[in-house]
C-alpha positions in Angstrom: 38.4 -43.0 0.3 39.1 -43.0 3.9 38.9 -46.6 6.3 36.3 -44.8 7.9 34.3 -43.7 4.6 34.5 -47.9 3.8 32.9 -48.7 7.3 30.2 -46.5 6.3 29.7 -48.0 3.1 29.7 -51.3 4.2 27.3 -50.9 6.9 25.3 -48.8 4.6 25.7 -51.8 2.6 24.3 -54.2 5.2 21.8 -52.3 6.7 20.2 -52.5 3.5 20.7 -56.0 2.6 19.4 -57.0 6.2 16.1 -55.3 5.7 15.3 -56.7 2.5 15.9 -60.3 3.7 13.8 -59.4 7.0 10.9 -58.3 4.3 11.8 -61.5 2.2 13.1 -59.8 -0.6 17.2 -60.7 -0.5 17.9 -59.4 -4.0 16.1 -56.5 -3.8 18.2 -54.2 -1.4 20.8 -54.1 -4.4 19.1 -51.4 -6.8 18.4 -49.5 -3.8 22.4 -48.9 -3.0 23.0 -48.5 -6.7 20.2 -45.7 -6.4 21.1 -44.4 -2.9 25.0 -43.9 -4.3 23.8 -41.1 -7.2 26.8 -41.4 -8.9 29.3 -41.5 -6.0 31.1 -45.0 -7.0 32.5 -44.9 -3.0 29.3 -46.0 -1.8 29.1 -49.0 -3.7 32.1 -51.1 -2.2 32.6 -53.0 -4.5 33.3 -50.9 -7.2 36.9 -51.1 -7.7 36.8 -49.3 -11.8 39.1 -52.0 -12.6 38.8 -55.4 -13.7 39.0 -58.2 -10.4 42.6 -59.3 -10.3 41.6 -63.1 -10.6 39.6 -62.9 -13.3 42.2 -60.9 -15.9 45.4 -64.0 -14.0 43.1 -66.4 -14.9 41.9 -65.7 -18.2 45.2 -64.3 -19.5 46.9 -67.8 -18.2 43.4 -69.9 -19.7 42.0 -68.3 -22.6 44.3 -65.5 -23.7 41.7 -64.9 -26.5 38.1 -64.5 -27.2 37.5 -64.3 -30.8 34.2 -66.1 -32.1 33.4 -67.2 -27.7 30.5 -65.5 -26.0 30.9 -64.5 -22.1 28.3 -63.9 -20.0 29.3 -61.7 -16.7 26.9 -62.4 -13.8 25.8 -59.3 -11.5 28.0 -57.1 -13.7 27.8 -53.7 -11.4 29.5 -50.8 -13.2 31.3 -52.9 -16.0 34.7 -53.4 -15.7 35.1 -57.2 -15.7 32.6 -57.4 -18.5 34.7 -54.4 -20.4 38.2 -56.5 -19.5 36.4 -59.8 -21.6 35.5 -57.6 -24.3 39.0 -56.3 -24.5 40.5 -60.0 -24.4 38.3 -60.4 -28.1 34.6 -62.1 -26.4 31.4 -61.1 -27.5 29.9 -60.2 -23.8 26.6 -60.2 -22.4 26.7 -58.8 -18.7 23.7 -58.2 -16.3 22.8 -56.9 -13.5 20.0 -56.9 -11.2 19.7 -53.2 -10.9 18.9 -51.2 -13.5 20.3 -48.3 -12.4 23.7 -49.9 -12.6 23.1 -51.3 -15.9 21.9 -47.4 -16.6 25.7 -46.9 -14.7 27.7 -49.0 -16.4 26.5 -48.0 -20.1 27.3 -44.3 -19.1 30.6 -45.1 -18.3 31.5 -47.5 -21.6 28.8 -45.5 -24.1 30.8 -47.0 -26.9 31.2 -50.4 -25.6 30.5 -53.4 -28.0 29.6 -54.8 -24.4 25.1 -55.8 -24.5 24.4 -54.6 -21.2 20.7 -55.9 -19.8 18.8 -56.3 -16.6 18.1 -60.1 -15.9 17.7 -61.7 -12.4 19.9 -64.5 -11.6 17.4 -66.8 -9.7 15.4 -66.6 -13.3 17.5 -66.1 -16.3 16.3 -65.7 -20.0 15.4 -69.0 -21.4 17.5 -67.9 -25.0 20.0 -67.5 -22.9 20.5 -72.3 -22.8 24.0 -73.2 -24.2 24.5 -69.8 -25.6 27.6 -69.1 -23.6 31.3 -70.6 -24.3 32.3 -68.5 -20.7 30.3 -67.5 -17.9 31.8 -65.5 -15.2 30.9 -65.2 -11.7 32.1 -63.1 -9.4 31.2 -62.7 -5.9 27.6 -62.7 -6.6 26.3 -66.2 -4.5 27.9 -65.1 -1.4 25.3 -62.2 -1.1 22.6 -64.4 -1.3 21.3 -65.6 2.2 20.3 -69.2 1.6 22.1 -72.8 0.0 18.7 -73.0 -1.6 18.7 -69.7 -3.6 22.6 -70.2 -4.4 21.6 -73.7 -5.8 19.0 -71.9 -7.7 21.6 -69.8 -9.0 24.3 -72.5 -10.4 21.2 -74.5 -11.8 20.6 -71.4 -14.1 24.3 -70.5 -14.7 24.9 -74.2 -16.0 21.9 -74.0 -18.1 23.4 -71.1 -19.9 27.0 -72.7 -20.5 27.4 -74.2 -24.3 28.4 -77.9 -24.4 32.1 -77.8 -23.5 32.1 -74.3 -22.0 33.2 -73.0 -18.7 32.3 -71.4 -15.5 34.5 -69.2 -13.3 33.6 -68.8 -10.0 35.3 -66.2 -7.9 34.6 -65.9 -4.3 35.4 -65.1 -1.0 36.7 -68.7 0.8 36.1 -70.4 4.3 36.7 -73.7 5.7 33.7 -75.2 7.2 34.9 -75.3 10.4 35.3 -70.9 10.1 32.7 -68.6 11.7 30.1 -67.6 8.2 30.4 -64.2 9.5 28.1 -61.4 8.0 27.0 -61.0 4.5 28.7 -61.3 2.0 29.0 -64.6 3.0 32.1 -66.1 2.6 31.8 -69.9 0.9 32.9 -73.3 1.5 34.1 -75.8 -0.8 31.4 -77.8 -0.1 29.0 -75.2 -0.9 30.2 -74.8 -4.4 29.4 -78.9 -5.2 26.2 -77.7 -6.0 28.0 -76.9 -9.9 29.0 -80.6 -10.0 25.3 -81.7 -8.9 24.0 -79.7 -11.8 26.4 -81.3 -14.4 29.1 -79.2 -14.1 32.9 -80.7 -13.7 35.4 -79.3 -11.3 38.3 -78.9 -14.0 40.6 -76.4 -11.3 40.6 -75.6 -7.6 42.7 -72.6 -6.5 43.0 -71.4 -2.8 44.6 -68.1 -2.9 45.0 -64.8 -0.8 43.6 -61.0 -2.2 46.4 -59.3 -4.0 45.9 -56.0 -1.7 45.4 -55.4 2.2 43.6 -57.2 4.3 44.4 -60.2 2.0 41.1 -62.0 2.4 40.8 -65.5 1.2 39.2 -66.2 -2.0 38.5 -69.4 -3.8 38.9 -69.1 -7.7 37.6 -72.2 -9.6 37.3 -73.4 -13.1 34.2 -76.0 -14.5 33.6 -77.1 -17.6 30.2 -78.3 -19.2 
């Protein structure tokens, strides 16, 4: 894929995203690129077919094994952090707001052990409470246009973590003197208190640069219920 082809996406990308906030509706541009992209992962930006680098560092350095923990991968996309958890022994759960990349993502593991559903994040299943020993979040709040909605969002997440269970959060970093720039929104650290006024504890802080060019800055940090 060509820089030029990525432009496109990305514009593509926010073009849509921009219109569905104008009609105050800022999750719903998402199943529109998944449907827009028939098939062609290189409109979807974000879809790497590999596991995010962060996530497989920290979970081989943190919990190297799986066996008898449930995961639960937020805005899962085409599958392959949820598959990389599965692989590492969890019983995973992953969702996605679009059901045509939940349709995309069984397609491409059809023999996954992997439960693959649609669920919104600003309203999560209520069986889902204390079900989760791992929850994984990757990118997901900085697509959202509002502190309100992302506090929405960590409110649920927390409610789904099992006493003594964990959150990862994986996102693109600022400092809050940095220009927020265009969606996805990159986040500050005082943005992501909002896990510690839902319960949560901040157990790990990491400030670290994108393993590939241009090495963005992401924030990678660990809670605990």
């Amino acid at each position: 894929m060509t820089d030029s082809d990525k432009s496109q996406a990305r514009a593509r990308l926010r073009q849509l995203a921009t219109e569905s906030i104008e009609n105050r509706d800022p999750t719903g541009w998402f199943e529109k690129l998944y449907r827009g992209a028939k098939g062609n992962t290189e409109a979807i930006p974000w879809a790497h077919l590999r596991a995010n680098p962060f996530l497989i560092e920290w979970v081989t350095s943190n919990q190297p094994s799986g066996e008898g923990k449930r995961a639960l991968v937020v805005g899962c996309g085409l599958g392959d952090d949820a598959e990389a958890m599965a692989r590492y022994g969890f019983d995973v759960t992953a969702f996605d707001i679009s059901p045509e990349a939940i349709a995309w993502a069984r397609g491409r593991f059809p023999d996954s052990q992997v439960r693959y559903t649609f669920a919104n994040a600003l309203e999560l299943p209520e069986e889902w409470n204390g079900q989760f020993d791992l929850v994984v979040e990757i990118y997901t709040l900085q697509t959202l246009p509002s502190q309100a909605l992302r506090e929405q969002v960590a409110t649920n997440l927390a409610r789904c973590i099992s006493p003594g269970g964990s959150l990862l959060v994986i996102c693109a970093g600022r400092d809050e003197s940095d220009e927020p720039g265009s969606m996805p929104w990159p986040l500050t650290r005082a943005d992501l208190t909002m896990f510690e006024q839902v319960g949560l504890r901040e157990m790990s802080f990491e400030d670290v640069l994108s393993h590939e060019k241009p090495f963005f800055r992401h924030f990678r940090v660990h809670y605990q219920k």
